[in-house]
C-alpha positions as CSV (number, residue, x, y, z in Angstrom):
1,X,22.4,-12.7,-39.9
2,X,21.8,-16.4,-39.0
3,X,21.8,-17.0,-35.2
4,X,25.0,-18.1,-34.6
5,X,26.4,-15.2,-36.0
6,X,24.6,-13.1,-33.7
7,X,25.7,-15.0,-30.6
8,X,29.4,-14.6,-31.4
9,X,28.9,-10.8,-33.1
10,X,27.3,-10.8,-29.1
11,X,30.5,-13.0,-27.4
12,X,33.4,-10.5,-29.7
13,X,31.5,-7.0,-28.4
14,X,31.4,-8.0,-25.1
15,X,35.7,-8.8,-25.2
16,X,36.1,-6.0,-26.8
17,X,34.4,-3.6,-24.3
18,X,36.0,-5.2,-22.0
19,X,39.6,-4.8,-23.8
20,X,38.8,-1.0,-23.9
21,X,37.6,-0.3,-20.5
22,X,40.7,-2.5,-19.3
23,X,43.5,-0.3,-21.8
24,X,41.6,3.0,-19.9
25,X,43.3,1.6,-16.6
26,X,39.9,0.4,-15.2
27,X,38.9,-2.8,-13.9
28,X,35.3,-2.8,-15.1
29,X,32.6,-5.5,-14.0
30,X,30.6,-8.1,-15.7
31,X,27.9,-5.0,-15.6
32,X,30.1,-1.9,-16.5
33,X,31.2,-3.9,-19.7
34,X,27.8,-4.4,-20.9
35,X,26.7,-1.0,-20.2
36,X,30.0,-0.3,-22.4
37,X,28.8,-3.1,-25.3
38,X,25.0,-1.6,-25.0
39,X,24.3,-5.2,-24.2
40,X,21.9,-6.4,-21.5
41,X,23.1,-7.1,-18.1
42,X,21.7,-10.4,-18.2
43,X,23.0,-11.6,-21.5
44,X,26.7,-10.5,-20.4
45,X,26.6,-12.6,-17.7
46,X,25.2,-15.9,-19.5
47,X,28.1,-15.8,-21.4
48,X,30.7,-14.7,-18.6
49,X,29.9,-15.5,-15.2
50,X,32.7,-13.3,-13.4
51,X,34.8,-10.2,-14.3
52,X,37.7,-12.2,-13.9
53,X,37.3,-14.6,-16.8
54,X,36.2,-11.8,-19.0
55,X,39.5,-10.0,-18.1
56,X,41.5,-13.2,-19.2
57,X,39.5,-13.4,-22.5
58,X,39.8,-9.2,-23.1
59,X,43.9,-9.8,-22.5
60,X,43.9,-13.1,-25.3
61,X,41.8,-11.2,-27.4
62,X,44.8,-8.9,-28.0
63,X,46.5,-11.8,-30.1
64,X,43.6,-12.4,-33.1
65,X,45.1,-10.5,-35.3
66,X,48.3,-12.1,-35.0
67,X,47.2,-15.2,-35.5
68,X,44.6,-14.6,-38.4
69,X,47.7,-12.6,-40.1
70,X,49.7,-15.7,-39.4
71,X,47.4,-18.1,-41.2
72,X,47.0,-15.7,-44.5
73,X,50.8,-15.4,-45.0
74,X,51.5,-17.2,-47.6
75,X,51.5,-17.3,-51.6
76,X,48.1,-17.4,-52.8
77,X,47.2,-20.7,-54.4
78,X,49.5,-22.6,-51.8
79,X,48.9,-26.2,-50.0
80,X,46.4,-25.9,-47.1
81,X,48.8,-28.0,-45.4
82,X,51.2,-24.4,-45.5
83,X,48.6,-22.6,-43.7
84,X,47.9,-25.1,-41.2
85,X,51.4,-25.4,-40.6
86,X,51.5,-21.6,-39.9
87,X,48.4,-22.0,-37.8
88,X,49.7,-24.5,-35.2
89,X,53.4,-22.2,-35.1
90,X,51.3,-19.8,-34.4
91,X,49.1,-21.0,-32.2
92,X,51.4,-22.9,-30.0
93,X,53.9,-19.9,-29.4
94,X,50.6,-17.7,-28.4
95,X,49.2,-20.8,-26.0
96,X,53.4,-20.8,-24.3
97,X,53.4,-16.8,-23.7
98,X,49.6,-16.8,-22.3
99,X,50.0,-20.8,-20.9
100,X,48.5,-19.3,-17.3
101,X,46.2,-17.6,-18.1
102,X,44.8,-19.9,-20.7
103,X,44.6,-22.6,-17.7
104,X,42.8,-20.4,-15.7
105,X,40.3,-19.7,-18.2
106,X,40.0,-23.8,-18.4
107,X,39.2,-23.9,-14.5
108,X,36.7,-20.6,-14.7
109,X,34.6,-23.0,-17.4
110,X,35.4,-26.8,-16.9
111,X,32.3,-27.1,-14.4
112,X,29.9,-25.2,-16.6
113,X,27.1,-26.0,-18.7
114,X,25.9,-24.5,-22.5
115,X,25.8,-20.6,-21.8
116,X,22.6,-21.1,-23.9
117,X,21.7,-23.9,-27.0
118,X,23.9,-24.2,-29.0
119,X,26.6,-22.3,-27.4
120,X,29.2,-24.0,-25.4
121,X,30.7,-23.7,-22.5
122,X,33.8,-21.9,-23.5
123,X,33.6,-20.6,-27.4
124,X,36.6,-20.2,-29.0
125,X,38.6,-18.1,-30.9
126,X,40.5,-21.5,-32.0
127,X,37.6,-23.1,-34.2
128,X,37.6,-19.8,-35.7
129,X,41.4,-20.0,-36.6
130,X,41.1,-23.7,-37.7
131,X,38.1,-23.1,-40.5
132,X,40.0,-20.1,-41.7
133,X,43.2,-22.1,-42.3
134,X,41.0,-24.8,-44.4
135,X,38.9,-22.2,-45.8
136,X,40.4,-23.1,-49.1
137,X,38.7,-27.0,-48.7
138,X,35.2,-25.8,-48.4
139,X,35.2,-26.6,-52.5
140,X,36.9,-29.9,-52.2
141,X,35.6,-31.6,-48.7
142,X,31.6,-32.0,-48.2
143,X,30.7,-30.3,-45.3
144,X,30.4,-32.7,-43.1
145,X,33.9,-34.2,-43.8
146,X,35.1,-30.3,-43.4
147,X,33.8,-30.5,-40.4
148,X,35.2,-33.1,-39.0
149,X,38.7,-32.1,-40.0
150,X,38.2,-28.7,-38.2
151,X,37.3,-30.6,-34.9
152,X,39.7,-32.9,-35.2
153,X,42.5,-30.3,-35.4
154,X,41.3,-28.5,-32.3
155,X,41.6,-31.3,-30.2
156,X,46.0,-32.0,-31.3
157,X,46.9,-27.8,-30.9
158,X,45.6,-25.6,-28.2
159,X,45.8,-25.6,-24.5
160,X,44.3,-28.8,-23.8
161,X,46.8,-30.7,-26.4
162,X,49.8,-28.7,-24.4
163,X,48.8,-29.7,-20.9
164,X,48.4,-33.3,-21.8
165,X,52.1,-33.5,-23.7
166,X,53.5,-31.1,-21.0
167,X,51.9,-33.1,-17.6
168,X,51.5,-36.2,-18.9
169,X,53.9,-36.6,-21.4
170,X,56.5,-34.6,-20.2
171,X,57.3,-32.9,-23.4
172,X,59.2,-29.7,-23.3
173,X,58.2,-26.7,-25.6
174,X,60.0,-27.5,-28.6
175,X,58.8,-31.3,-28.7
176,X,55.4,-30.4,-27.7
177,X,55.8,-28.4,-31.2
178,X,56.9,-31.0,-33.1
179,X,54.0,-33.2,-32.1
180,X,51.2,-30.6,-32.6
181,X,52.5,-30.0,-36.0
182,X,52.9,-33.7,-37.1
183,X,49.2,-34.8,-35.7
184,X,47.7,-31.7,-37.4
185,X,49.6,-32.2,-41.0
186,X,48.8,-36.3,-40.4
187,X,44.9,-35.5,-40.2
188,X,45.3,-32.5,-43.3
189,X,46.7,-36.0,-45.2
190,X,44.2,-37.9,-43.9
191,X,41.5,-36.1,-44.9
192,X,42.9,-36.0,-48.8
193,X,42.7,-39.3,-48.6
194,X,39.2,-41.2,-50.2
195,X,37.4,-43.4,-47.6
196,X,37.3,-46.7,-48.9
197,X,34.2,-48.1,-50.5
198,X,31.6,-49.3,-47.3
199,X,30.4,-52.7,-48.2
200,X,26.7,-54.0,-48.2
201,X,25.6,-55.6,-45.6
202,X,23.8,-58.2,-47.7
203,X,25.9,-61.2,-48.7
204,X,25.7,-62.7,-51.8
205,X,23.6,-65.8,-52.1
């Protein structure tokens, strides 16, 4: 198991420990949920600092499986373009219904540094959503261009895209929507399309 593996196999036990202490009517500590994950104490608290923004990510955890069933939907064979369409509907209605506490979780981890190299501040469950969608490129895009068309698409769907079209834009729901959708399919086309030649920096003599 390569190491990054292990740090989210180490993030996803942690939620869900948390998930179950929290459906047995307790409100369990940082502590309490890694006695629960048999993780150490210290570990559990690199990665989440208070019991309250484990709580938030335990109640958001509860939507994965909508969202990965979401994405796999559709007729095999079919457009990536379909799934990423399905992703960001998706995706948007579950950032509306959980908008609070989806900005609280950006104030518990806007001030903090890497829980540890190469982990960041806040992992998310979104990157995971975005490769699946584009699973389908991995034999058609270099990695490095697959790459960059997953981070671009987190940055136009998610919380942070919401809060900049709803505060600053002034979008309601439904427009906010429409925009996420178009920026999202515009980078899928993007991406299908070849980068022109570079040319040499040598001029002809």
């Amino acid at each position: 198991m390569s190491r990054d593996s292990q740090k989210r196999r180490t993030r996803k036990a942690l939620v869900e420990a948390a998930g179950r202490l929290i459906a047995a009517g307790q409100r369990p500590s940082v502590a309490e949920v890694a006695d629960a994950a048999e993780i150490s104490r210290r570990t559990a608290y690199r990665y989440f600092p208070s019991a309250e923004q484990l709580s938030v990510e335990a109640t958001l955890e509860a939507t994965r499986q909508n969202m990965e069933l979401s994405i796999e939907a559709g007729k095999p064979g079919e457009p990536v373009s379909g799934r990423v369409e399905r992703l960001v509907d998706a995706l948007s209605r579950m950032t509306l219904d959980n908008e609070t506490l989806l900005r609280q979780m950006i104030r518990f981890t806007i001030d903090r540094d890497a829980i540890e190299p190469g982990v960041p501040p806040r992992p998310s469950r979104r990157l995971e959503y975005v490769e699946r969608a584009l699973a389908p490129l991995q034999d058609e895009l270099a990695p490095n261009e697959l790459d960059r068309l997953a981070h671009a698409l987190t940055v136009v769907i998610g919380i942070e895209s919401t809060i900049v079209l709803r505060d600053i834009c002034g979008l309601d729901s439904a427009e906010i929507l429409r925009v996420q959708q178009w920026a999202a399919q515009a980078l899928v086309s993007a991406s299908a399309t070849p980068s022109p030649p570079r040319q040499s920096p040598h001029r002809d003599r």
